[in-house]
C-alpha positions in Angstrom: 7.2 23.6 -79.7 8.0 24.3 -83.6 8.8 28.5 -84.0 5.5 28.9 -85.8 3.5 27.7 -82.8 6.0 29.6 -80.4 5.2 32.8 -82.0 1.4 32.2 -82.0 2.0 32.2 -78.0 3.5 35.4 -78.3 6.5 34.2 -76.6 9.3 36.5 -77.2 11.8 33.1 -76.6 11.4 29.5 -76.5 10.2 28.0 -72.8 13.1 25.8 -72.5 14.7 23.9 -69.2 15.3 26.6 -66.4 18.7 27.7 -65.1 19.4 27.7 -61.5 18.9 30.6 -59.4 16.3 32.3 -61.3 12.6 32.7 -60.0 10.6 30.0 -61.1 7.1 32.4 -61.7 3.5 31.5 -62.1 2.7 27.6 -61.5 -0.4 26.5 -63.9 -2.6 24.1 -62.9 -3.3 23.7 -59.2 -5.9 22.7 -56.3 -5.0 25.1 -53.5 -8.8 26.5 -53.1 -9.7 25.2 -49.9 -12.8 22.9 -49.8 -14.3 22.6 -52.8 -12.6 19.2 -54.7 -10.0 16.7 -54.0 -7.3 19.4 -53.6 -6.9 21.1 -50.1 -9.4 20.3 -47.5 -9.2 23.6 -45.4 -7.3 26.4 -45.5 -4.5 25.1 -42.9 -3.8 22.5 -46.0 -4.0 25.5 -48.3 -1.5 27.4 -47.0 0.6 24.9 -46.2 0.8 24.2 -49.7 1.1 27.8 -51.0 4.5 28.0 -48.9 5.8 24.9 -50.7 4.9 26.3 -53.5 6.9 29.5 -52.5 9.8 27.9 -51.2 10.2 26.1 -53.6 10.4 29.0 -55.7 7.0 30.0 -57.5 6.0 33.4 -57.3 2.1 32.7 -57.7 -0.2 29.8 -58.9 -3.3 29.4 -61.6 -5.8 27.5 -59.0 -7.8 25.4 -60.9 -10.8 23.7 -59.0 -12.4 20.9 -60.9 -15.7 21.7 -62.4 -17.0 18.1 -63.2 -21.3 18.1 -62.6 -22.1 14.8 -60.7 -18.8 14.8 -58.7 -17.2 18.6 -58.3 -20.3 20.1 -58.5 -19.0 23.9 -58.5 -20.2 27.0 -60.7 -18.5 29.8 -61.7 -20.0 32.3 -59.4 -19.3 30.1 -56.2 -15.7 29.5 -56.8 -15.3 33.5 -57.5 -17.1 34.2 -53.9 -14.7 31.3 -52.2 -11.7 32.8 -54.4 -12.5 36.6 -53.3 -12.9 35.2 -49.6 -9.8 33.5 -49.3 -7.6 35.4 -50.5 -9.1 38.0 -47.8 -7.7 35.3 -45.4 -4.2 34.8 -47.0 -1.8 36.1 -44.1 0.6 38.7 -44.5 3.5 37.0 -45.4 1.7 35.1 -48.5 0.1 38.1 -49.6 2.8 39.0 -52.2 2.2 35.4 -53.8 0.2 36.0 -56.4 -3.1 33.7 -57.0 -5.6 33.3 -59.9 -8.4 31.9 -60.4 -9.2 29.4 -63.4 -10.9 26.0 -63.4 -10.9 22.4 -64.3 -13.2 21.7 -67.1 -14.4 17.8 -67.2 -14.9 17.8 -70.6 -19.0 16.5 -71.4 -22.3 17.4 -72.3 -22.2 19.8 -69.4 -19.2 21.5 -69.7 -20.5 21.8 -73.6 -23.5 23.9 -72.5 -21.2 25.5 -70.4 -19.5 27.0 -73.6 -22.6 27.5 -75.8 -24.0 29.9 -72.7 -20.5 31.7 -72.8 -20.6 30.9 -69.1 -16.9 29.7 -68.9 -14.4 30.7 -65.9 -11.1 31.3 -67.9 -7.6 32.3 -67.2 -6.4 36.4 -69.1 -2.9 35.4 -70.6 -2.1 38.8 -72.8 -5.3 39.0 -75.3 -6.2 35.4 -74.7 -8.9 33.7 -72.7 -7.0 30.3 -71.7 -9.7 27.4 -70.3 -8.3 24.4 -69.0 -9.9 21.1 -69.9 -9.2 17.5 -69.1 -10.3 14.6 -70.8 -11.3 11.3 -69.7 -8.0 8.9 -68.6 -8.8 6.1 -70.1 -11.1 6.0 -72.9 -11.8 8.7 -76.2 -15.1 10.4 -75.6 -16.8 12.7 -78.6 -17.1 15.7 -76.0 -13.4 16.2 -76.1 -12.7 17.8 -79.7 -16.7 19.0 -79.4 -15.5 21.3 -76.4 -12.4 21.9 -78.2 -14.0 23.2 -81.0 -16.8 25.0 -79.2 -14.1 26.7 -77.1 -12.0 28.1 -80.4 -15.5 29.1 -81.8 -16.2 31.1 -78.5 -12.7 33.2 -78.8 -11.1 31.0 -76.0 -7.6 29.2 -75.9 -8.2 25.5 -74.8 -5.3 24.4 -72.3 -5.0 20.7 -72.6 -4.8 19.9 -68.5 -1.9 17.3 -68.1 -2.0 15.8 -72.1 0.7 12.5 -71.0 -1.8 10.9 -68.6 -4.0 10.1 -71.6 -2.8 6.9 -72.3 -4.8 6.7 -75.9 -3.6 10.4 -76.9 0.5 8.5 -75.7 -0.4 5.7 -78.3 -2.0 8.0 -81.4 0.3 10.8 -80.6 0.3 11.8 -84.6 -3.2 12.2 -84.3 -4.2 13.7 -81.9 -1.5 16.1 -81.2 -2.9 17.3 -84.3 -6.0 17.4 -83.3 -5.0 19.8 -80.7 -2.8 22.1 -83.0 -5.7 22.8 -85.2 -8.1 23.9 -82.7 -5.0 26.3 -81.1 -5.0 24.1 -77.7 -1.9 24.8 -75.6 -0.8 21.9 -73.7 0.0 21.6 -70.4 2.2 18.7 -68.6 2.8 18.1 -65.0 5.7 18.6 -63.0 5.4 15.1 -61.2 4.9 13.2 -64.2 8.7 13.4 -64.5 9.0 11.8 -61.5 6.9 9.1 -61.9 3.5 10.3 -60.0 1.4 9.1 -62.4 2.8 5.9 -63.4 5.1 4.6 -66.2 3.6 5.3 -69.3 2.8 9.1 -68.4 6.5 9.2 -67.9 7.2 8.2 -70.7 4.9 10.6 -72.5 6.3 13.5 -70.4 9.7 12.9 -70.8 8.9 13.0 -74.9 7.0 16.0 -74.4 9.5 17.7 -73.0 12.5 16.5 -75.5 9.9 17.4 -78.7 9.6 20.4 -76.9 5.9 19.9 -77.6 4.9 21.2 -73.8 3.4 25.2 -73.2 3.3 25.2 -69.9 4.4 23.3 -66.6 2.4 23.4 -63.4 2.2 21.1 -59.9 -0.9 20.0 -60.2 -0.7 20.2 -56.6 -3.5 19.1 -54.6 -1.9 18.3 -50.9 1.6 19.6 -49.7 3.3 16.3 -49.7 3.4 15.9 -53.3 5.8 19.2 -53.4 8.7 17.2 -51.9 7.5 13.8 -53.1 7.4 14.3 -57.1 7.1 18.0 -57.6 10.9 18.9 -56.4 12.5 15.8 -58.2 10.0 16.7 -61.2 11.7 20.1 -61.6 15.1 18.8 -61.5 14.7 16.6 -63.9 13.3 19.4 -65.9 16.4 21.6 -65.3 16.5 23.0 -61.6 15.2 26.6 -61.5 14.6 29.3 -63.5 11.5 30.8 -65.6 9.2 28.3 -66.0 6.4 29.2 -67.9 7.3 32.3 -69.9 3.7 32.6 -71.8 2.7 33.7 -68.2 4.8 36.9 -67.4 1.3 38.4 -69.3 -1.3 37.0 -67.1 
């Protein structure tokens, strides 16, 4: 991250590598809502993965259920009644770890009306709206700087959800990191990328990322509890160890 963009953030010091023995704070970008995607199927899975989360030394977590219509068909309202009711269920000794609600936009023609109705489920950072978005894996779709630019329009920050798993945005980096810059997108890497969970070339990606200093934010995209030990853990030390992780969220 160059200083100009750093201060946009309103970071009052660079996110760099964390030292050890130092809380690691808010994890972004998550699946711990019980039942509604790919990410924990009940709340014994849930929990499970919230005490990872907190052993491993998080103080809280963004949860960010997919919204995807046609395959996570969830709405803004329902996820706010599960979100409400869960925590309600959360048992005493999680209760201090401190959840937020946010979503996964699938960026299409849905998630474009989405914006246009100003009926978006987004993420209070400070004075900023963030929204996370992902993007197709393997191919460039028109929807993606269309709900960019439909997002900045709308007053919101777009949050790029895990930007080295596009393989296309790895090869035109130039471009499209860009592309990204000029519509104020923050982007977001994952943990486990470091460690190889997504394959070689998102590796890759991650580990230039991270020595451009190009990434905003770090989070687990954790969606069951044995990816904690499996390639969150070793993703964090090759990131450093512990420490503040993601600075921009000490306002959230």
């Amino acid at each position: 991250m160059n200083t100009s963009t750093f201060f946009h953030l309103g970071l009052k010091t660079p996110p760099r590598a964390p030292a050890r023995g130092r809380p690691l704070g808010i994890d972004f970008h998550s699946h711990l809502l019980p039942g509604v995607d790919d990410g924990a199927a009940d709340i014994t899975e849930s929990l499970s993965a919230i005490t990872k989360l907190r052993d491993a030394g998080f103080t809280g977590a963004v949860m960010t259920p997919h919204i995807y219509r046609g395959l996570y068909d969830n709405a803004k309202d329902e996820l706010l009644e599960n979100y409400n009711e869960f925590l309600g269920r959360l048992p005493i000794d999680l209760r201090e770890f401190s959840l937020h609600l946010g979503a996964e936009y699938f960026a299409d023609e849905y998630f474009f009306e989405l914006i246009e109705k100003d009926e978006v489920l987004s993420i209070t950072v400070g004075y900023e709206r963030w929204v996370l978005i992902e993007f197709p894996y393997h191919y460039e779709s028109q929807y993606s700087i269309m709900c960019l630019s439909a997002l900045a329009a709308r007053g919101y920050r777009p949050v790029i959800a895990h930007v080295e798993r596009y393989a296309y945005v790895a090869r035109g980096r130039t471009v499209w990191l860009s592309r990204f810059a000029r519509a104020g997108a923050i982007l977001q890497c994952n943990l486990g990328s470091l460690a190889g969970q997504h394959g070689q070339t998102a590796q890759r990606f991650a580990e230039w990322l991270l020595a451009e200093a190009r990434v905003d934010v770090w989070g687990s995209d954790l969606h069951k509890p044995a990816q904690m030990d499996r390639y969150v853990l070793p993703g964090l030390k090759r990131l450093g160890g512990t420490g503040l992780l993601n600075p921009a969220l000490a306002e959230i």
